[in-house]
Residue, then its C-alpha position, 0 to 999 in steps of 0.5 A: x769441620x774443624x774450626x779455625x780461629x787467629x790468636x795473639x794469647x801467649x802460648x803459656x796462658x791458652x787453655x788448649x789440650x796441645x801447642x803445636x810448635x816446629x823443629x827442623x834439622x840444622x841448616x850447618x849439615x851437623x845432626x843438631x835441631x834448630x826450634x822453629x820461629x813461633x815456638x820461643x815463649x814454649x822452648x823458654x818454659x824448657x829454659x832454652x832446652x826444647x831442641x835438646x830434650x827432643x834429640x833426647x826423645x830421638x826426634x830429628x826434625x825430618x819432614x811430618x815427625x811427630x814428638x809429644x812431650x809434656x808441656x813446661x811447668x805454668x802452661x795450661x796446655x798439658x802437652x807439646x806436639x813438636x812437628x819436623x819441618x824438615x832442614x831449617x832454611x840459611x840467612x840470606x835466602x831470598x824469603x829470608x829465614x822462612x820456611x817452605x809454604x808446604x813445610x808448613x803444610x805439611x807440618x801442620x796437617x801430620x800435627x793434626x792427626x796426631x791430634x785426633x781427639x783433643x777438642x783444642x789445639x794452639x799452633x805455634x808454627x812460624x807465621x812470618x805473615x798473612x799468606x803463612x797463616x793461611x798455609x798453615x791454617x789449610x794444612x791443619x784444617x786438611x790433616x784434621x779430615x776423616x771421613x767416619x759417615x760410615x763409622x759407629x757414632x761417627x767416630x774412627x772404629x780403630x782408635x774411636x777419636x773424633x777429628x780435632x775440633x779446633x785449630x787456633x793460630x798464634x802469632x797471627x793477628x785477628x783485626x789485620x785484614x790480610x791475616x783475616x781473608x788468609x784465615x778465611x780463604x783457607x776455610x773457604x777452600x779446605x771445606x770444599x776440598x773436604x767435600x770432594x773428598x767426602x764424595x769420593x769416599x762415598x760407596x758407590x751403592x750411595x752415589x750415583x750419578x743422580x744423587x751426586x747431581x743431587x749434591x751439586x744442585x744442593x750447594x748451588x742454590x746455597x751459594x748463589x750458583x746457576x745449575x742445570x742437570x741434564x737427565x738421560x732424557x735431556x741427553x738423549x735429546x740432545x746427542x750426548x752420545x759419549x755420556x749415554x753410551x757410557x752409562x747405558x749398561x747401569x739402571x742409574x742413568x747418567x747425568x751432565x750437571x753445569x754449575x754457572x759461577x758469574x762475578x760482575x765484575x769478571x772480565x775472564x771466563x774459566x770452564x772445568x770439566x771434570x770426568x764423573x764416573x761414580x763407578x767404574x767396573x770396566x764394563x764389557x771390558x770387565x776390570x780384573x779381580x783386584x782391580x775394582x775396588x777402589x773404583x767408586x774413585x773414578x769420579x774424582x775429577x767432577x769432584x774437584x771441578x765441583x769443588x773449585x767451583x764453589x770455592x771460587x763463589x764463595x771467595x767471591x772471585x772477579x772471575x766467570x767460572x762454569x763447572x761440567x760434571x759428566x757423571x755415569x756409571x760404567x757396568x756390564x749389562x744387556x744394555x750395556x755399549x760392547x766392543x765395537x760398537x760406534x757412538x756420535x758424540x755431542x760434537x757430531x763426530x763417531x766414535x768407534x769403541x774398541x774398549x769400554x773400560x776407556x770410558x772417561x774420555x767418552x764423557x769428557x768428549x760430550x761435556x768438553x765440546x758443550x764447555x766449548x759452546x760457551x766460548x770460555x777463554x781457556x778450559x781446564x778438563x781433570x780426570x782420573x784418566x788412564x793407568x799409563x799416567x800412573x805408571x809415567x809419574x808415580x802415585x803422586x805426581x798428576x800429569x798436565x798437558x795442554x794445546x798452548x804450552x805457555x798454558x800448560x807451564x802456568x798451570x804447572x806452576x799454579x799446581x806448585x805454587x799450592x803444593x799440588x805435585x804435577x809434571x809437564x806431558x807432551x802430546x806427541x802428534x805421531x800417537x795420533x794416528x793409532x786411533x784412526x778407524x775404519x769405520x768411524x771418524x776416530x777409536x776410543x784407543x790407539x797405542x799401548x805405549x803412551x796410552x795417557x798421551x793417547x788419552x789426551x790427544x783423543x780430548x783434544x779432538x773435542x775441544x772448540x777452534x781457537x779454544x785454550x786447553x789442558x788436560x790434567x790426568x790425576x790418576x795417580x795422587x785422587x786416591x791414597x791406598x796407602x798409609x796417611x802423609x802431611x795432609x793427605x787422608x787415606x782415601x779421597x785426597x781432592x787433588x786439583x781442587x787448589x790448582x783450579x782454584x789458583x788459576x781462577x784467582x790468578x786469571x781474576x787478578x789478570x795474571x793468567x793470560 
């Protein structure tokens, strides 16, 4: 993990192999750059000139741009990594001449990539305060990730760098209290969303079910976490139905994980239900040629409901908070659950099976109902849900959908807030009836058109009376196949890991409901 550390040395006089400073586009309109607070000691050693010689150089100040210089003459750091912030904000905004806190983000997680390899890297972004410093420090710490487990000598095979080891923020203030828990925060979070995306980019011949419990059960004895670990033999006492049936047709069984977060002082209580299928063939309903590939992804959800539920221990948060990992792996099989077949679920409810490959609502109904048993004050279920959602909303947008609506907006607003990309769906009530049975008490599928409404209504049909929940489908933006942006990898992103945890905080301080 890249180290994160606060600075007031003078940019000219650190020993680092890079600065890191900003520069955005002229707030006039013109095609002027404008140097970004933070970067004044960096722009003077270039005698005022820094924007001239990066327009030179063909720099525009676009958002993720990244330019390396040499570094004036008299600073010990050889190079200057200028990073485009986007179009600079104009006086008399409400935050002043501040930038956007996923500008700086953002910003700060594509300087460093870019600086995969260098052992020490001096930010000089603009850090107007404590919650500035923090955002950077989280977007730096998330840039820095790979993933090279796989990879010889643990480096990346195509350019041999290892991640940059060591962010320092300047303009910070080491001894202020506020800028030391902002520091502290983002490692806090950052480490445990790069550990939910560690497991996603895990081959599922390596995580199944029993090994991911097994990581689960690791972190919460070291952070002081209750965890219990139902095995197929606990399940099947008990009549997870759902789980079991999703994970009949694999020789590693399925398990249902609950990580207990408890504060004395807490005064809320959050469940998050996180789908876990840690390999999705589709099963019976096999997934096309094309398909597969990427689908040890598929347990993206527990992941981040792991996460958050960890980073919330170890931010110590006046907020009870109980994790549910409903983990199985989805393959054809003799033993496998077929077209047709009829579950009962935990909740005593049938479920009559029209397609395997819409397994994660299976898992999520048994864990959904057992989260309702605890009476939390609201339940927060994420999965990798449905392709109509990605079809909906795009490759980056995860879609939200909730009983209460007030809910619903507030966890939008929380997924903004830290720079997570969501949209509001409806649960339409005539979609309902599409899943209606002749032969159980409701279908596993109803209409095509709509199909993550669809998803979303058949949760909702096991969560408790008079309980408050939503419904997060993060299919689109769980796994990037495409070239790395900001702070997002290829691969594993650990979307929702921030939102859940702003709605832990938030409802810690009584700001949510």
């Amino acid at each position: 993990m890249t180290a994160l550390t606060l600075s007031t040395a003078a940019a000219s006089g650190l020993r680092a192999d890079a600065i890191v400073v900003g520069v955005a586009k002229s707030p006039k309109g013109d095609k002027g750059l404008v140097v970004a607070p933070g970067a004044e000691a960096v722009d003077k050693g270039y005698d005022g000139k820094l924007a001239a010689v990066l327009e030179t150089l063909g720099a525009s100040g676009a958002e993720g741009e990244v330019t390396k210089l040499p570094a004036p003459s008299g600073f010990k750091a050889p190079v200057v990594v200028a990073v485009g912030l986007g179009a600079a904000p104009e006086d008399g905004q409400d935050k002043g001449t501040a930038f956007d806190a996923e500008a700086l983000r953002r910003a700060a997680g594509a300087a460093a990539r870019a600086l995969a390899g260098a052992k020490k890297a001096a930010f000089a972004l603009p850090v107007a305060d404590a919650a500035d410093a923090g955002t950077i420090g989280e977007g730096a710490l998330l840039g820095a990730y790979s993933f090279d487990a796989y990879k010889e000598n643990g480096k990346n095979a195509k350019n041999g760098k290892a991640p940059l080891a060591e962010v320092v923020l300047l303009g910070g203030k080491p001894r202020d209290k506020a800028f030391k828990a902002a520091v502290e925060r983002a490692v806090a979070v950052t480490e445990e969303l790069n550990r939910a995306r560690d497991l996603i980019n895990t081959p599922p011949n390596d995580l199944n079910p029993e090994s991911f419990a097994a990581v689960a059960q690791a972190a919460a004895k070291e952070h002081g976490i209750k965890v219990q670990v139902l095995d197929e033999k606990a399940l099947t006492k008990g009549g997870y139905g759902g789980i079991l049936g999703v994970g009949a047709g694999s020789a590693a069984g399925p398990r249902l994980v609950k990580l207990s977060y408890t504060s004395s002082k807490a005064k809320k209580h959050l469940a998050f239900v996180g789908k876990g299928i840690t390999y999705d063939s589709g099963g019976i309903s096999l997934k096309p040629a094309g398909h597969n590939e990427t689908m040890k992804c598929d347990m993206s959800g527990a992941a981040a409901v792991f996460a958050a539920v960890v980073a919330a221990a170890r931010l110590g948060l006046e907020v009870n908070v109980t994790g549910w990992l409903a983990l199985a792996e989805n393959m054809p099989s003799g033993t496998a659950t077929r077209p047709g077949d009829v579950l009962r679920m935990y909740s005593g409810k049938t479920v009559e099976v029209l397609n395997t490959d819409a397994e994660g609502r299976l898992v999520l109904a048994d864990a959904l109902w057992a989260a309702s048993e605890d009476k939390p004050d609201a339940i927060v279920d994420v999965a990798t849900l449905t392709g109509a959602m990605m079809l909906a909303l795009g490759n980056r947008l995860f879609g939200v959908m909730a009983n209460d609506d007030a809910f619903r907006t507030a966890i939008v607003e929380a997924a903004e807030e830290v720079g997570e990309d969501s949209w509001p769906m409806p649960l339409p009530e005539h979609l309902r009836k599409g899943m209606d049975s002749p032969t159980a008490d409701i279908a596993n599928m109803g209409e095509r058109m709509g199909g993550g409404l669809v998803a979303g209504l058949f949760l909702r049909e096991f969560v408790g009376e008079g309980i408050t929940w939503a419904h997060l489908d993060i299919a689109g933006p769980a796994f990037n196949e495409g070239a790395p942006f900001g702070y997002t990898p290829k691969g594993g992103t650990g979307t929702a890991v921030r939102t859940l945890v702003r709605l832990a905080e938030l409802t810690a301080a009584g700001d949510l409901g």
